[in-house]
ROTORLUM-238168 format. One record per residue (C-alpha): residue number from 1; residue in one letter; x, y, z. Coordinates in Angstrom, 3 decimals. Each point is the difference from the previous one (the first is absolute). Layout:
BEGIN
rec pado->NUM; loke->a; px->X; py->Y; pz->Z
...
//
This chain:
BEGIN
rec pado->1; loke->x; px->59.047; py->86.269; pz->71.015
rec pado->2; loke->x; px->0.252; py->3.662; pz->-1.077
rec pado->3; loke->x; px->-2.364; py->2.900; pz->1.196
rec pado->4; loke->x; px->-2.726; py->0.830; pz->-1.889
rec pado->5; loke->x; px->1.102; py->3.625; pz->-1.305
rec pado->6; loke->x; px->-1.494; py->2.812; pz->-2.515
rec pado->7; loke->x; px->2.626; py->1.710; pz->-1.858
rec pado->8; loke->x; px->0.484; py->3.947; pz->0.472
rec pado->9; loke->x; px->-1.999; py->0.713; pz->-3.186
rec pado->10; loke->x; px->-3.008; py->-2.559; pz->0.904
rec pado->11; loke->x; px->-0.649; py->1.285; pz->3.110
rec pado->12; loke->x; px->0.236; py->3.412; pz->-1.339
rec pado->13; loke->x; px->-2.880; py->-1.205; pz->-2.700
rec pado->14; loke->x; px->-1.880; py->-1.527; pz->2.900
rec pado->15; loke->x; px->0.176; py->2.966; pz->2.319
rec pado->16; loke->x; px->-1.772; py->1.829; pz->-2.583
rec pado->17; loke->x; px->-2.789; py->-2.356; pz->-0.681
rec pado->18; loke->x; px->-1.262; py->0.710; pz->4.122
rec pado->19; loke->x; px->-2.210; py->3.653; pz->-0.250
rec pado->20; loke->x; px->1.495; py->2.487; pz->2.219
rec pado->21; loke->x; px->-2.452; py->0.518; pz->2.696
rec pado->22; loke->x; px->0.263; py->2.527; pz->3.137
rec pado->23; loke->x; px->-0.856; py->-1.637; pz->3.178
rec pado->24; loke->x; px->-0.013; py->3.383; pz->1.903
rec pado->25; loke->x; px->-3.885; py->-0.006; pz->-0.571
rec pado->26; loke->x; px->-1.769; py->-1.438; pz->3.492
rec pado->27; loke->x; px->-3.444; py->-0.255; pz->0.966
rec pado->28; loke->x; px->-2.318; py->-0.685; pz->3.177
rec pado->29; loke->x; px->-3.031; py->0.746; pz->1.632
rec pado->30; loke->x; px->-1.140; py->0.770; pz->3.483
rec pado->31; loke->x; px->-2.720; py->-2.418; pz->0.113
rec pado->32; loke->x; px->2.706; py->-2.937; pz->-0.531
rec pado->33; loke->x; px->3.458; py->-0.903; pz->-0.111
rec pado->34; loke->x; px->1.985; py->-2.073; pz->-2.661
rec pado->35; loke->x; px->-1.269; py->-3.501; pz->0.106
rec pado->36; loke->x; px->-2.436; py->0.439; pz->2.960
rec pado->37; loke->x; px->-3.805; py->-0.424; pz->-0.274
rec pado->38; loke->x; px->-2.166; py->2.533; pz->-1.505
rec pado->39; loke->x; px->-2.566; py->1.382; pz->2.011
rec pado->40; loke->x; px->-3.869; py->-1.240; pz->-0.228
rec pado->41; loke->x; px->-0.984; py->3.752; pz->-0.841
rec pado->42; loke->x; px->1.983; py->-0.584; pz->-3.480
rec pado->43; loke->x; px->-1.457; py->-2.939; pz->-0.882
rec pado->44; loke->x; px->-3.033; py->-2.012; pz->-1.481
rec pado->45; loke->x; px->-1.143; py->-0.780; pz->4.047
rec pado->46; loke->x; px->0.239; py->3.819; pz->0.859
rec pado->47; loke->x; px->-0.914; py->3.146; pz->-1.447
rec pado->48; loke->x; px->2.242; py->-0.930; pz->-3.289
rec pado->49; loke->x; px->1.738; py->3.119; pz->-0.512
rec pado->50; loke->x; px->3.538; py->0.441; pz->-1.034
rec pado->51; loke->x; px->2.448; py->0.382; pz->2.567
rec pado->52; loke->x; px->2.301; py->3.359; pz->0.143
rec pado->53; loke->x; px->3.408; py->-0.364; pz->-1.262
rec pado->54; loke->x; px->2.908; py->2.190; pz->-0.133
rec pado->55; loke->x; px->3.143; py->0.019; pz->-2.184
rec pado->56; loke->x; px->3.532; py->1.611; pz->-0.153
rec pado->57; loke->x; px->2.778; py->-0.336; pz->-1.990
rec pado->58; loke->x; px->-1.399; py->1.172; pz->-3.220
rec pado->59; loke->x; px->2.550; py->0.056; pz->-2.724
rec pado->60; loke->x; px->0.672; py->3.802; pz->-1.224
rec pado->61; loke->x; px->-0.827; py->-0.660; pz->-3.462
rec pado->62; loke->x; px->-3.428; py->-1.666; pz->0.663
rec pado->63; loke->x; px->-2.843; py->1.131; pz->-2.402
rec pado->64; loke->x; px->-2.749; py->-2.348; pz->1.681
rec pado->65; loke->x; px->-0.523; py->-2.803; pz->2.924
rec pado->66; loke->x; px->-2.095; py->-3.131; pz->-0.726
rec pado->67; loke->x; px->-1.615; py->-2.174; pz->2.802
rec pado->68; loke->x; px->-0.998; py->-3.284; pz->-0.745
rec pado->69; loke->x; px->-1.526; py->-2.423; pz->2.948
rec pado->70; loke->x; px->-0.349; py->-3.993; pz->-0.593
rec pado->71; loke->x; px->-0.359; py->-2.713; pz->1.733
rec pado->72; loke->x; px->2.077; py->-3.415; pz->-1.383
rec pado->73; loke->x; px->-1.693; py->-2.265; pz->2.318
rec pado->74; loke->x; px->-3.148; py->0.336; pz->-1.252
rec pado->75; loke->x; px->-1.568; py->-3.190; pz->-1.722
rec pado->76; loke->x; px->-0.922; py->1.154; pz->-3.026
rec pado->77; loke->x; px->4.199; py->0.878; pz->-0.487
rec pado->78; loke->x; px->0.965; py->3.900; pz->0.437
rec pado->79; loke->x; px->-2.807; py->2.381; pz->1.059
rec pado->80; loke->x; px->0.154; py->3.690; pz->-0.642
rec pado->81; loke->x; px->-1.400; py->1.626; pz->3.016
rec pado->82; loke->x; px->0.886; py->3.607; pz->-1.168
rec pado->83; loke->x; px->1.165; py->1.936; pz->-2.667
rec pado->84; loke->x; px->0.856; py->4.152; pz->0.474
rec pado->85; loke->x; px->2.467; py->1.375; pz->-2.962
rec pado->86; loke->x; px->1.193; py->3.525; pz->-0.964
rec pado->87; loke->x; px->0.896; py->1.155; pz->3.280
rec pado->88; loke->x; px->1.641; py->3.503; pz->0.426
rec pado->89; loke->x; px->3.876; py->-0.818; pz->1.599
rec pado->90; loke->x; px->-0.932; py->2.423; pz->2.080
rec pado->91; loke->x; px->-2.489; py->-1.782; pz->2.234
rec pado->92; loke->x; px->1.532; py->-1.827; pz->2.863
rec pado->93; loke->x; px->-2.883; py->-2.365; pz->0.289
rec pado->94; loke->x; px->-3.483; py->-0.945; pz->-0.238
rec pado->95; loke->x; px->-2.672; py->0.489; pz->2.797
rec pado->96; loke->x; px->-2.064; py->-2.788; pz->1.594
rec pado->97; loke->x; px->-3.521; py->-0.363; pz->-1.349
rec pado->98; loke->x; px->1.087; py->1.026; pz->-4.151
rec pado->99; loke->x; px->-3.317; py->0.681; pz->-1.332
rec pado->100; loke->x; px->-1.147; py->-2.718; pz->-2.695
rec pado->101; loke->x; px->0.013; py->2.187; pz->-3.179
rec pado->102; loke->x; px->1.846; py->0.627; pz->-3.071
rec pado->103; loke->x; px->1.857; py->2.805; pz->0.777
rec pado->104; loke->x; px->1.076; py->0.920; pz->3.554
rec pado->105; loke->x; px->1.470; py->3.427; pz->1.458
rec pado->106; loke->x; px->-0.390; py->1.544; pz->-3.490
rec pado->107; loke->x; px->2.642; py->-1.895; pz->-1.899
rec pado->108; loke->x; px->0.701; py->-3.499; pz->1.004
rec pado->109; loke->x; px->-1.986; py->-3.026; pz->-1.549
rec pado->110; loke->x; px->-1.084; py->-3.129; pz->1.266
rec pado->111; loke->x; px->-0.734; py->-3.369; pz->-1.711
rec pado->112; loke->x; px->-2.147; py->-3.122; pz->-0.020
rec pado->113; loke->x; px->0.943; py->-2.497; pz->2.823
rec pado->114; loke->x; px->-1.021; py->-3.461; pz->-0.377
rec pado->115; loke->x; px->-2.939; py->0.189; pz->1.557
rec pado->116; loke->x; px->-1.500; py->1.832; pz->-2.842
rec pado->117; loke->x; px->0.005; py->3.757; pz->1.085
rec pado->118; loke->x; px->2.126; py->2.762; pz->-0.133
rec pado->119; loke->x; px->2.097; py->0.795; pz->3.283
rec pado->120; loke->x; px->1.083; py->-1.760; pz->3.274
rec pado->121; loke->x; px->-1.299; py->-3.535; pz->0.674
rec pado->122; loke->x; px->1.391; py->-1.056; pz->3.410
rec pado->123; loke->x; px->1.488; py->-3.695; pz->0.997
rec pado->124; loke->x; px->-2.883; py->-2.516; pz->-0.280
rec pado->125; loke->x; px->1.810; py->-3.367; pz->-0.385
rec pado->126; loke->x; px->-2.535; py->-2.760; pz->0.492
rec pado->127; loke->x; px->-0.550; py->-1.302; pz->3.963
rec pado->128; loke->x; px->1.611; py->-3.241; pz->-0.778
rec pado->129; loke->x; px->2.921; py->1.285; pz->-1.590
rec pado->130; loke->x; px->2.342; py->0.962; pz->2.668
rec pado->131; loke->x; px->1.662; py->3.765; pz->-0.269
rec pado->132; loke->x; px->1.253; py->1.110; pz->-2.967
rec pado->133; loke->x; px->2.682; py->2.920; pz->-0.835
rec pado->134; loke->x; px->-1.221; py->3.055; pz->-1.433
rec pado->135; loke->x; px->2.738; py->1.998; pz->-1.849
rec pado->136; loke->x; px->0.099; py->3.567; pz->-0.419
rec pado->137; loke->x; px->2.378; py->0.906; pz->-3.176
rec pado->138; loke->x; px->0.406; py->3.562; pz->-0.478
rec pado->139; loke->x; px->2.068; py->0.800; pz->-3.452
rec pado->140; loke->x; px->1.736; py->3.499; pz->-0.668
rec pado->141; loke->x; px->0.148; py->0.353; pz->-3.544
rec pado->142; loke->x; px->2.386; py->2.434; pz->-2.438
rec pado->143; loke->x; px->-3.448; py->1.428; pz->-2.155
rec pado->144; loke->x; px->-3.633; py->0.276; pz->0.847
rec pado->145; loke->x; px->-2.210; py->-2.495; pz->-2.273
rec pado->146; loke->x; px->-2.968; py->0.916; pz->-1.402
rec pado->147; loke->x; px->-2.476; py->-2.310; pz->1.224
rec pado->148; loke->x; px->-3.354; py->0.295; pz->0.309
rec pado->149; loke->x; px->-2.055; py->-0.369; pz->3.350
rec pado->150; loke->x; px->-1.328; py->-3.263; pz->0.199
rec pado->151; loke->x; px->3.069; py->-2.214; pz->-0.894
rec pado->152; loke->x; px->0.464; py->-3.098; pz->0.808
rec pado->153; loke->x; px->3.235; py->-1.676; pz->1.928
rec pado->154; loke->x; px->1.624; py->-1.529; pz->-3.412
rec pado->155; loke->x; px->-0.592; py->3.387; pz->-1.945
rec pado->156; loke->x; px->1.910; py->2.030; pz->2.740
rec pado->157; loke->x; px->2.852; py->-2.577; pz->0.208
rec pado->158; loke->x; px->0.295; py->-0.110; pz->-3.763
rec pado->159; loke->x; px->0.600; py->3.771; pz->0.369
rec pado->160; loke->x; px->2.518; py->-0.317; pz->3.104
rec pado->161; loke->x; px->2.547; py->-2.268; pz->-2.421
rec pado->162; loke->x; px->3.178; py->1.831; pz->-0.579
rec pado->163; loke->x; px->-0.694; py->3.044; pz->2.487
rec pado->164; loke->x; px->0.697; py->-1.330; pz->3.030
rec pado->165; loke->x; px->1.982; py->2.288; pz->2.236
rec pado->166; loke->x; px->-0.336; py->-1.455; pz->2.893
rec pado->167; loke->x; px->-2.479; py->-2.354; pz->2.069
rec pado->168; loke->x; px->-0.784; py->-0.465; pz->3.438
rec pado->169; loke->x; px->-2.291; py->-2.937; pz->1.830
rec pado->170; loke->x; px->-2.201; py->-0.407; pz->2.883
rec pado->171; loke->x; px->-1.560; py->-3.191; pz->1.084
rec pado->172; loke->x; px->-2.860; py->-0.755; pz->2.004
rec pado->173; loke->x; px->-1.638; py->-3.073; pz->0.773
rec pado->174; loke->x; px->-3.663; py->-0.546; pz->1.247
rec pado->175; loke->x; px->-1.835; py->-3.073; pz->0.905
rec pado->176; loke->x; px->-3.617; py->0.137; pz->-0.003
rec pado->177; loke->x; px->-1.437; py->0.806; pz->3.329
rec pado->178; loke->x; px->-3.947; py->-0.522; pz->0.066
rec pado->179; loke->x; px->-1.157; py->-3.288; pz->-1.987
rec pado->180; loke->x; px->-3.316; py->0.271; pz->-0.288
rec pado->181; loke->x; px->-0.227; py->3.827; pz->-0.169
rec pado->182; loke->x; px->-0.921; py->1.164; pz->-4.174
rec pado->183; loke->x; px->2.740; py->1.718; pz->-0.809
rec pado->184; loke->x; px->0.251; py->3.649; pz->-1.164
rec pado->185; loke->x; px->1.532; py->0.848; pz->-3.285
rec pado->186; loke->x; px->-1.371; py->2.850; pz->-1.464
//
């Protein structure tokens, strides 16, 4: 038996069919590292305010950053637990504690999570349910969309589609800490 092969001009035809991203993009926060547990102060148990986060890396021709948060643990399948679009290139991250409105620091919108309001909604994965990962996506994209406060996740990922310049990811994972305690998510 033969190896399995592509010929010169197939794999030339594939190679273009895979977007060209830039992986130079990278992004953290203080409160947590990469696949260690968020802190109670970001989440539904806490004070439920969005962690700080910091970024380098941005690609030179980057017109705006996009921040998406979800959880794909959760139950009821993927759950958007933030949504912050049209941010300047020239930020190099987002302070803790975000304030829950449209627009933040003049210029950068926010979205509905799904817990029904616009902003942060920190981990809250139900007490039975083990931890869950929390994934922080952050997008630089080659234009600026016009969007309009209030968006929701599918709406700002429709917009992301063919302007992807680069991506970067941070995970977090939480496990609820206090059963019987209501939780706070607004």
């Amino acid at each position: 038996m033969g190896k399995a092969f592509l010929p010169k001009g197939l794999l030339f035809l594939a190679s273009l069919s895979v977007p060209l991203v830039d992986f130079s993009l990278k992004l953290s926060s203080p409160a947590f590292n990469n696949g260690g547990y968020i802190p109670i102060r970001y989440t539904c148990d806490g004070e439920n305010i969005s962690p700080p986060l910091v970024w380098k890396g941005v690609p030179k021709n980057t017109k705006s950053l996009v921040l998406i948060v979800h959880d794909p643990d959760a139950p009821v399948g993927d759950f958007t637990h933030w949504v912050v679009y049209e941010i300047p290139p020239t930020f190099k991250g987002l302070p803790a504690a975000v304030p829950r409105t449209p627009v933040v620091f003049k210029v950068v919108k926010q979205g509905y999570n799904d817990f029904g309001f616009i902003g942060y909604g920190g981990p809250c994965p139900p007490p039975w349910d083990g931890a869950h990962r929390y994934f922080f996506e952050l997008y630089a994209l080659d234009y600026s969309p016009s969007i309009p406060p209030g968006a929701t996740r599918a709406e700002v990922e429709k917009a992301l589609k063919g302007h992807v310049l680069a991506k970067a990811v941070l995970m977090g994972k939480y496990k609820r800490q206090r059963y019987f305690r209501f939780a706070k998510v607004w």
